[in-house]
C-alpha positions in Angstrom: 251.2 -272.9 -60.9 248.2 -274.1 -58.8 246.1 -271.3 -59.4 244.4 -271.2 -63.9 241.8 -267.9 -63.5 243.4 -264.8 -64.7 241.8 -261.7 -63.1 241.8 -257.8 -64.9 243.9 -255.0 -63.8 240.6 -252.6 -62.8 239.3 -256.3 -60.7 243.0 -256.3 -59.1 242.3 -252.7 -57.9 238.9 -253.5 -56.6 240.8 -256.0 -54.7 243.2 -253.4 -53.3 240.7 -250.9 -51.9 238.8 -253.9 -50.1 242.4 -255.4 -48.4 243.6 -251.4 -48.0 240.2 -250.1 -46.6 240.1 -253.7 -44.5 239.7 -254.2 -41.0 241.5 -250.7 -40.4 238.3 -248.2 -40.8 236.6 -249.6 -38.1 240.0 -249.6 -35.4 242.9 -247.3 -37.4 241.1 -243.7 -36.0 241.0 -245.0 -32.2 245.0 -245.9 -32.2 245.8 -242.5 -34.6 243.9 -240.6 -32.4 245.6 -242.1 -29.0 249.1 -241.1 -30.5 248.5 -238.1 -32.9 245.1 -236.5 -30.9 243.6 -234.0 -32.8 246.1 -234.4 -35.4 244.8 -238.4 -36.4 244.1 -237.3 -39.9 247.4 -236.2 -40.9 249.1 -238.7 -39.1 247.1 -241.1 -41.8 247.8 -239.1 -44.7 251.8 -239.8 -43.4 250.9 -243.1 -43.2 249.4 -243.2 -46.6 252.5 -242.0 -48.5 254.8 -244.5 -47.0 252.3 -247.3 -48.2 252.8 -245.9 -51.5 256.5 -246.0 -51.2 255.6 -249.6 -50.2 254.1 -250.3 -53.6 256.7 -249.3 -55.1 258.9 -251.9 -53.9 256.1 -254.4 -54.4 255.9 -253.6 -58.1 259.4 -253.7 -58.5 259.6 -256.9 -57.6 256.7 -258.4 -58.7 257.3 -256.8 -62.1 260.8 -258.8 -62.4 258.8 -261.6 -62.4 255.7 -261.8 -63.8 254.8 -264.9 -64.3 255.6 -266.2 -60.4 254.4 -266.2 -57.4 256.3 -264.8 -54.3 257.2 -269.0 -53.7 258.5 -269.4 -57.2 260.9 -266.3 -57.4 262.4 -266.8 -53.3 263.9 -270.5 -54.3 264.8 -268.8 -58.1 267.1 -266.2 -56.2 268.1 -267.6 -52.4 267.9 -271.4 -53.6 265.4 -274.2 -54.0 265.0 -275.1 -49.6 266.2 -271.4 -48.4 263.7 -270.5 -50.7 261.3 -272.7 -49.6 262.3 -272.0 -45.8 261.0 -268.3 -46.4 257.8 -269.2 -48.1 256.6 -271.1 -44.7 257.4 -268.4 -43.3 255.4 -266.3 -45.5 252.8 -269.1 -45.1 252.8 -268.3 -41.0 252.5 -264.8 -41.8 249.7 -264.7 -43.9 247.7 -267.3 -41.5 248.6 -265.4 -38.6 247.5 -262.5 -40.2 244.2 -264.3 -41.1 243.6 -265.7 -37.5 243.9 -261.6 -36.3 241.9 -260.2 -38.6 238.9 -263.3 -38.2 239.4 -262.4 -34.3 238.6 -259.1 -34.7 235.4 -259.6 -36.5 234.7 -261.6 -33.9 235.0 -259.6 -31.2 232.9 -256.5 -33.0 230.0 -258.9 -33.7 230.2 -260.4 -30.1 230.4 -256.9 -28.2 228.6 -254.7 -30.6 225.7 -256.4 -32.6 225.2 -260.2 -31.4 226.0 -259.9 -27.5 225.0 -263.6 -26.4 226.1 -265.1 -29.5 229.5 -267.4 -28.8 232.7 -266.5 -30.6 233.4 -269.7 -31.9 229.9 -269.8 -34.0 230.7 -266.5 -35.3 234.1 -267.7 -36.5 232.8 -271.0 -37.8 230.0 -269.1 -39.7 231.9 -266.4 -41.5 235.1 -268.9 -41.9 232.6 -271.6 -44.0 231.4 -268.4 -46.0 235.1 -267.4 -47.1 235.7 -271.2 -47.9 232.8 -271.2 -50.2 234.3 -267.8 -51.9 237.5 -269.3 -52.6 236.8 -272.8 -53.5 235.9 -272.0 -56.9 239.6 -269.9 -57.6 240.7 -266.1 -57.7 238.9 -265.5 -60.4 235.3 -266.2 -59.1 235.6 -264.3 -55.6 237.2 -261.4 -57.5 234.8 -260.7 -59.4 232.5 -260.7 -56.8 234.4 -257.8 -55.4 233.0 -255.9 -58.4 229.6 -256.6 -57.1 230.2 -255.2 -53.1 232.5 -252.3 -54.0 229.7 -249.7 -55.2 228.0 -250.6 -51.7 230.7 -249.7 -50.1 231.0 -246.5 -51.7 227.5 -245.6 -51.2 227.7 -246.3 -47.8 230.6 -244.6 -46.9 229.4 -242.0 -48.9 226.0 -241.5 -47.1 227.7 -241.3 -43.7 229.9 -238.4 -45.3 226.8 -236.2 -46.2 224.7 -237.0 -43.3 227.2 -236.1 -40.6 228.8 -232.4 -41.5 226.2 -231.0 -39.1 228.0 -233.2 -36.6 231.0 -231.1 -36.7 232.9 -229.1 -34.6 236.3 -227.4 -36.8 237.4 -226.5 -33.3 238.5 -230.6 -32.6 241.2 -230.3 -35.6 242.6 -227.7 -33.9 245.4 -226.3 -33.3 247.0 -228.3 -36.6 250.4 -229.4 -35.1 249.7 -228.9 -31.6 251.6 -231.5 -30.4 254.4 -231.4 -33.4 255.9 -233.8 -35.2 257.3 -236.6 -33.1 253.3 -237.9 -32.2 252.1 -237.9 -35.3 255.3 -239.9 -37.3 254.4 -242.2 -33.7 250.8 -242.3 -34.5 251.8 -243.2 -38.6 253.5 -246.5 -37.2 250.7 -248.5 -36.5 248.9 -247.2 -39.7 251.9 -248.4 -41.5 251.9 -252.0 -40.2 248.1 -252.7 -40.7 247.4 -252.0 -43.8 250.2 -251.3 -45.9 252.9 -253.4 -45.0 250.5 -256.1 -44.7 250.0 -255.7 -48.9 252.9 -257.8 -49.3 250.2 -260.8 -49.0 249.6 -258.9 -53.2 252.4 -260.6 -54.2 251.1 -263.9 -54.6 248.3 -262.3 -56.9 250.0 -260.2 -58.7 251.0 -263.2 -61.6 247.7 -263.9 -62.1 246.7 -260.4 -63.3 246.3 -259.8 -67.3 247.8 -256.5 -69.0 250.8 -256.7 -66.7 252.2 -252.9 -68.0 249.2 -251.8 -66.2 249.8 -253.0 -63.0 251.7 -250.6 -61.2 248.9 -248.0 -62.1 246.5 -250.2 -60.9 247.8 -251.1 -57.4 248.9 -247.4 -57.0 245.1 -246.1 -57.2 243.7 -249.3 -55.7 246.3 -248.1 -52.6 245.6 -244.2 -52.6 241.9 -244.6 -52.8 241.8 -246.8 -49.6 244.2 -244.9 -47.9 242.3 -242.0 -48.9 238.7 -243.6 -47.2 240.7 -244.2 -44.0 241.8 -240.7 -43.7 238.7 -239.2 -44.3 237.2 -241.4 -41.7 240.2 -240.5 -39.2 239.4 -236.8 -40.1 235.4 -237.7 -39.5 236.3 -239.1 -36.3 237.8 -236.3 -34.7 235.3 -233.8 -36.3 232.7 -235.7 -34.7 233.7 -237.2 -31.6 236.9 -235.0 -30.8 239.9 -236.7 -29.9 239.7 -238.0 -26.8 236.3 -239.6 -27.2 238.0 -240.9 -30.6 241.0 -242.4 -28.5 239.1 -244.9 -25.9 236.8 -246.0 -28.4 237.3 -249.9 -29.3 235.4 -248.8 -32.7 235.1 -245.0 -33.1 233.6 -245.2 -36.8 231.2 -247.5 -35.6 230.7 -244.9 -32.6 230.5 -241.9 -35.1 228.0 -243.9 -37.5 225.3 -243.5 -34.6 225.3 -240.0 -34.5 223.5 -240.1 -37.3 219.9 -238.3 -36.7 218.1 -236.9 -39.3 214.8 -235.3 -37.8 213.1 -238.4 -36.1 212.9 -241.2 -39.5 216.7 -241.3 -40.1 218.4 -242.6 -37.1 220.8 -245.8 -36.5 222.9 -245.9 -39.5 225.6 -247.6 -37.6 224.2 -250.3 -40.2 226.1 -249.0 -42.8 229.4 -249.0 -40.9 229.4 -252.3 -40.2 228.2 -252.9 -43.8 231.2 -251.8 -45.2 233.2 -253.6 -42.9 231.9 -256.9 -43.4 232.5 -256.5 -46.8 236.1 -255.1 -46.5 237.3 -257.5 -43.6 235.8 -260.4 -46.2 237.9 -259.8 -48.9 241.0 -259.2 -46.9 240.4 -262.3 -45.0 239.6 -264.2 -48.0 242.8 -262.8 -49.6 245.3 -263.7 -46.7 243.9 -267.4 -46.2 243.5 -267.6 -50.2 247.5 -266.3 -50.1 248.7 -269.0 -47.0 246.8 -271.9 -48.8 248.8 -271.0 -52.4 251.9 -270.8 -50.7 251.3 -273.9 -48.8 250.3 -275.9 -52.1 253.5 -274.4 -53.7 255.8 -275.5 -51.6 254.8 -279.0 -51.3 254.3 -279.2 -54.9 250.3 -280.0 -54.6 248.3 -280.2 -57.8 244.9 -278.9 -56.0 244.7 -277.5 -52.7 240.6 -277.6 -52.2 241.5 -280.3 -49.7 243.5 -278.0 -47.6 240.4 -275.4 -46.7 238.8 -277.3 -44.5 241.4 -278.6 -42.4 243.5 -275.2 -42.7 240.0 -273.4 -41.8 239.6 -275.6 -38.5 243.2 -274.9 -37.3 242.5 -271.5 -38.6 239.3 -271.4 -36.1 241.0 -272.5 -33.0 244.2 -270.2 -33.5 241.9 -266.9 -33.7 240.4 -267.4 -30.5 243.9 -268.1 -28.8 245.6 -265.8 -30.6 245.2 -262.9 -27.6 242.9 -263.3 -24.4 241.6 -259.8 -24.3 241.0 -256.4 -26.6 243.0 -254.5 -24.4 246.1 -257.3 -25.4 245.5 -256.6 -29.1 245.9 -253.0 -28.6 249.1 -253.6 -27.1 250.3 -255.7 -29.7 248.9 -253.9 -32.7 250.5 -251.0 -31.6 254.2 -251.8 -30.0 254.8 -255.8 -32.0 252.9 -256.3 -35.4 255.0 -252.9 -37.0 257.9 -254.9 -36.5 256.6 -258.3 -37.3 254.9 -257.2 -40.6 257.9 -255.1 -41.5 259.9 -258.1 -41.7 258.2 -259.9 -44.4 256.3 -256.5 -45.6 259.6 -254.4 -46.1 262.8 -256.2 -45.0 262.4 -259.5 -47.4 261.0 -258.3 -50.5 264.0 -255.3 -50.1 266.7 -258.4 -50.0 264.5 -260.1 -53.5 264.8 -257.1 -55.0 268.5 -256.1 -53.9 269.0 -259.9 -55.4 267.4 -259.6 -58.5 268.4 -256.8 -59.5 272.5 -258.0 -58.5 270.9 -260.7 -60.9 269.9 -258.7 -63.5 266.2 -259.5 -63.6 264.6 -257.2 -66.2 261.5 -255.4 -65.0 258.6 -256.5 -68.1 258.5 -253.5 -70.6 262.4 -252.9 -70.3 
């Protein structure tokens, strides 16, 4: 394998929470709240326990085959070039994924905090960052993850205790209203960005020491991101209500700068886009770190630090062409990527699995 560092199971779920949490606390609440209304929160609890069902699968899998990658394992069980076919494919995914997730950084930082500042310098700018992370291996930007989770934390922790008198219990109500059928609707979306979108884990997962621990270890890594982006859906409509919630671009941003403590604590939205930063860092680093690997694999490269640069320029110019307008995204976040992500998030890994075990691949510990 490309990739030498070999990363703990507590740095693996650092790395979970980071992807999980992502680029969905600062959009998930508007699109649960559009579908769901008052009923968001439970809509991302639903969506929750089917990314845990996800993991599942993930670990099955994975756990088959320890030592390889996602690349390794497809040509093992569908043949050397069908194998290889699906790990382009994998490849496009994860860089899509990447180019989507760099785009929506850059629209927040273009329309919310640096107004006359081009997107393509923004891109350029946080794109060289994540190069820098990753050019060193897994091991070096995952342990910088140990450094930035606590500040996430504490930040999402100080918007929880300076916002109850914010509240209104009246928004959550009635519990149900609507009844099912919205809120299973609402989950959808949820389900596509994050969770089936931790696939992209698959290529890290054989780099991760004490492997009998690993299932534990992406299991809480999932539930405690899932859990931070229901409590923000739930803080959203307690807040803002549910309409207000539905036609914001960025409702925790929104609900970050109600925030006003006397006349000295004011403007906090700070620490929203603090954590986001950080989150949509790590899972951008992740997916291009994941499309580079698989990219190396395939063509049987012995280094792939000579693919950043180039892969990060193509990587540039595809996020700002990759939809014309928010209101675009929105569509397609909501109606296209389920599908799209459930392909190589749920549909393939199901067939690996369904083939390895007709193969009789022995998870490790049996």
């Amino acid at each position: 394998m490309i990739e030498q560092g070999k990363i703990g199971v507590h740095q693996f779920t650092i790395l979970t929470i980071l992807f999980t949490v992502g680029s969905s606390i600062l959009i998930a609440p508007s699109g649960l709240a559009f579908e769901a209304k008052q009923d968001a929160w439970i809509a991302a609890v639903l969506g929750l326990l089917v990314g845990l069902l996800l993991i599942m699968l993930y670990h099955a899998l994975g756990s088959r085959f320890p030592q390889k990658t996602l690349v390794a394992y497809s040509m093992e069980l569908i043949g050397k070039w069908p194998g290889k076919a699906v790990s382009l494919l994998y490849f496009c995914f994860f860089f899509i994924l990447a180019a989507l997730v760099l785009r929506n950084l850059g629209d927040f930082i273009t329309t919310q905090v640096l107004v006359d500042t081009p997107l393509q310098f923004t891109h350029i700018f946080f794109l060289g960052i994540i190069i820098l992370g990753i050019r060193n291996g897994l091991e070096t930007f995952t342990r910088t993850s140990e450094i930035f989770l606590p500040w996430v934390l504490v930040f999402f922790f100080l918007m929880f205790i300076l916002l109850p008198s914010q509240m209104k219990m009246s928004y959550i109500q009635p519990i149900f209203g609507y009844g099912l059928k919205p809120i299973v609707r609402a989950s959808v979306s949820l389900i596509g960005t994050p969770y089936l979108e931790l696939v992209v884990f698959l290529m890290i997962i054989p780099f991760v020491n004490q492997t009998r621990k690993l299932g534990k270890a992406f299991f809480i890594g999932v539930s405690i991101g899932g859990s931070l982006l229901v409590l923000i859906s739930l803080l959203s409509i307690l807040v803002l209500g549910d309409d207000l919630t539905a036609v914001q671009m960025y409702p925790s941003y929104s609900l970050a700068k109600r925030i006003s403590i006397g006349s000295f604590l004011e403007r906090l939205e700070v620490f929203m886009a603090g954590i986001w930063f950080i989150t949509i860092y790590f899972k951008l680093t992740l997916c291009f770190y994941a499309a580079t690997m698989i990219f190396g694999e395939v063509f049987n490269l012995r280094d792939v630090r000579q693919l950043y640069l180039p892969l990060g320029m193509i990587l540039v110019v595809l996020s700002i062409i990759a939809y014309p307008d928010a209101a675009y995204f929105i569509q397609f976040a909501s109606k296209i990527w389920v599908f799209y992500s459930g392909t190589f998030g749920f549909a393939i890994p199901l067939l690996l699995l369904v083939l390895a075990i007709f193969r009789k691949k022995k998870t490790v510990g049996e």
